[in-house]
C-alpha positions in Angstrom: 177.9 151.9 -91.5 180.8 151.3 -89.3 183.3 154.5 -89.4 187.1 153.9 -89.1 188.3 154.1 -85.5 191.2 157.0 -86.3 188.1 159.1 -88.4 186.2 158.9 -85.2 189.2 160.0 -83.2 189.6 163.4 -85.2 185.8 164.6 -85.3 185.4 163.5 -80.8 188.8 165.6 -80.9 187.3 168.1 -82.6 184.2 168.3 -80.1 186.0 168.9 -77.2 183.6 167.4 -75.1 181.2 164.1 -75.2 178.1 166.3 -75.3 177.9 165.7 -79.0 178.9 161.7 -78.4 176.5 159.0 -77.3 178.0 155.7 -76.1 176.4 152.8 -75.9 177.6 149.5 -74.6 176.4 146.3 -75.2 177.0 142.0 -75.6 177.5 140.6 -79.1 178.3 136.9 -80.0 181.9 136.8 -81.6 182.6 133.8 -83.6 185.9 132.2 -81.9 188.5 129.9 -83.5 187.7 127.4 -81.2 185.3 124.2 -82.8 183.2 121.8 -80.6 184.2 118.1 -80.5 180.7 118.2 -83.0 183.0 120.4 -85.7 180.6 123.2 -84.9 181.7 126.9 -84.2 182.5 128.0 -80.6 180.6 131.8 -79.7 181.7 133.6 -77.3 179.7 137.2 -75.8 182.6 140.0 -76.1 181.4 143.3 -74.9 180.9 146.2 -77.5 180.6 149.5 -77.3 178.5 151.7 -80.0 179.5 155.6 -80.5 177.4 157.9 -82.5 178.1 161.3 -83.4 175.4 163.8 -82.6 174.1 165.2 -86.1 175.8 162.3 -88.3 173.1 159.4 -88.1 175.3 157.7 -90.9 178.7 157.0 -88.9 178.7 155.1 -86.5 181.4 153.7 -84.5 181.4 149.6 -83.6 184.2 147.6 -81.9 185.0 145.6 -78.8 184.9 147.7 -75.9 188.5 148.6 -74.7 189.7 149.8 -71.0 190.3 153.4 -72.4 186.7 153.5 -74.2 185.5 152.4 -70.3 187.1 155.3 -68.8 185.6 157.5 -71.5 182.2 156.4 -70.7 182.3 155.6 -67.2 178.3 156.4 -67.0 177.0 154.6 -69.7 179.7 151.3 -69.1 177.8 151.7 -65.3 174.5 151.4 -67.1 175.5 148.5 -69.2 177.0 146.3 -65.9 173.6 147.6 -63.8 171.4 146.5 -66.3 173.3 142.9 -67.3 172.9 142.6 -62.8 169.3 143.4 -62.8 168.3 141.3 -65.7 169.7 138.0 -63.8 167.0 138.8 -61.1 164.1 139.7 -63.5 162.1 139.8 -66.2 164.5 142.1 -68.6 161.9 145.3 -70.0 162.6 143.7 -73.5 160.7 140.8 -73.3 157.7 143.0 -71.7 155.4 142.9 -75.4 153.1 146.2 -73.6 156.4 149.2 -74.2 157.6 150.2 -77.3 161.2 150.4 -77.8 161.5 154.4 -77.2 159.5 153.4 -73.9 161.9 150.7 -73.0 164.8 153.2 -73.6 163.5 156.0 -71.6 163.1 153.2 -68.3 166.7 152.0 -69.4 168.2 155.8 -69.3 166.7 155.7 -66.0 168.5 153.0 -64.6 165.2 150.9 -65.0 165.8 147.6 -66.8 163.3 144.7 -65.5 159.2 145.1 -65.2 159.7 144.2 -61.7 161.8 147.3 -61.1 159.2 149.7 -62.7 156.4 148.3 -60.9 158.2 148.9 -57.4 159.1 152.2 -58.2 157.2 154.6 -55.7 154.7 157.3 -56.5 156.9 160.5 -56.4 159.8 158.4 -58.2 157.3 157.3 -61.4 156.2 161.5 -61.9 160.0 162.7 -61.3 160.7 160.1 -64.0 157.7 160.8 -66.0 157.1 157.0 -66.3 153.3 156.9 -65.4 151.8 154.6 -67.9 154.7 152.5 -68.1 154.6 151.7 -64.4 151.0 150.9 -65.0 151.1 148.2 -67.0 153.8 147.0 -65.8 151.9 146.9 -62.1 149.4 145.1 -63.8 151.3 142.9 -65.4 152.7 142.0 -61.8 149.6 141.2 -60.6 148.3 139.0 -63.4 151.6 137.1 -62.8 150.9 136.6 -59.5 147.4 135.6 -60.2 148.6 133.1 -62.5 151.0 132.1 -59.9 148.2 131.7 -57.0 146.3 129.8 -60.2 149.2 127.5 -60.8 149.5 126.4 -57.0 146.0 126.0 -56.4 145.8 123.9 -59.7 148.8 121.7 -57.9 146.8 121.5 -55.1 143.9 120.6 -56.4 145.6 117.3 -58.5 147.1 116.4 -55.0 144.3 116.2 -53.3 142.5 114.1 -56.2 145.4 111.7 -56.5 144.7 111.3 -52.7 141.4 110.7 -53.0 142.0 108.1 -55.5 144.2 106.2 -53.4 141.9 106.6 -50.6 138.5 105.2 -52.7 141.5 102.2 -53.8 142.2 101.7 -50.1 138.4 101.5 -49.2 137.7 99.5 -52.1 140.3 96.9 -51.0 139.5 97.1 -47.7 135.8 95.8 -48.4 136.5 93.2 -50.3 139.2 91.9 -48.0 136.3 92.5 -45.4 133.8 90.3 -47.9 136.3 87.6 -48.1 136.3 87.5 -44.3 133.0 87.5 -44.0 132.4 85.0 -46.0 135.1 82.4 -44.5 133.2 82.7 -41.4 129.8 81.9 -42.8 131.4 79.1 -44.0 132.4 77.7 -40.5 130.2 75.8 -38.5 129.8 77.0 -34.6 
């Protein structure tokens, strides 16, 4: 249940802090105004931010994020811009199927958002972060990739050298009978 912005306002006033605040940001599609050439509705991904109130799991706060609601935040908006950067260059925790969602959370609070992130991280790092079975899997999950990738290129590699075989047996093949043909127009000739 969304809460009304100016409700919101009075009870973080009243906290005098954020310790009882959690911000979160995030993308959502917004429906624009704008239609396609098709007649079809033009989407647009308009950055959000979600407040909840520690204690009060039934208000919550939704709108687009605003400059002032950045400057309130400044550690979780940094979170939000690290983990949109890191998922460009990786495979983004959510689509890993072995965490659960409070797993993927925890990585995330860490500043952890791809599986190739967690399975760099270094021994001391994965116990100070208490992320030992997540940076398991997500080793192994490497190294199966990689497999699969060493699988894939030997599997290309393989094909190429049939198709050149093929061609080879073709050239041969042609080769002989040109070979026969020859052959036989000088058995034909008298000496």
């Amino acid at each position: 249940m969304d809460m009304d912005f100016s409700l919101f306002q009075q009870v973080a006033a009243n906290s005098n802090d954020e310790r009882n605040v959690a911000a979160r940001f995030y993308d959502k599609a917004v429906k624009t105004s704008k239609v396609a050439d098709n007649g079809m509705p033009i989407f647009e991904d308009v950055t959000y931010i979600e407040i909840r109130i520690k204690d009060n799991s039934t208000e919550v706060f939704n709108q687009p994020a605003t400059e002032e609601k950045i400057r309130r935040f400044p550690r979780e908006y940094a979170l939000y811009k690290l983990a949109k950067e890191k998922k460009k260059d990786g495979t983004p925790l959510e689509q890993f199927a072995f965490l659960t969602a409070a797993e993927i959370e925890t990585c995330q609070s860490r500043g952890i958002f791809t599986v190739e992130d967690l399975a760099a991280l270094d021994n001391e790092k994965v116990k100070f972060l208490g992320l030992q079975n997540e940076n398991e899997l997500a080793k192994k999950f490497m190294q199966n990739a990689k497999d699969n990738k060493t699988m894939a290129e030997m599997t290309a590699k393989e094909r190429e050298y049939l198709r050149q075989i093929a061609d080879l047996k073709y050239q041969m093949q042609s080769l002989q009978q040109a070979a026969k043909k020859h052959a036989w127009s000088f058995k034909g000739e008298k000496k």
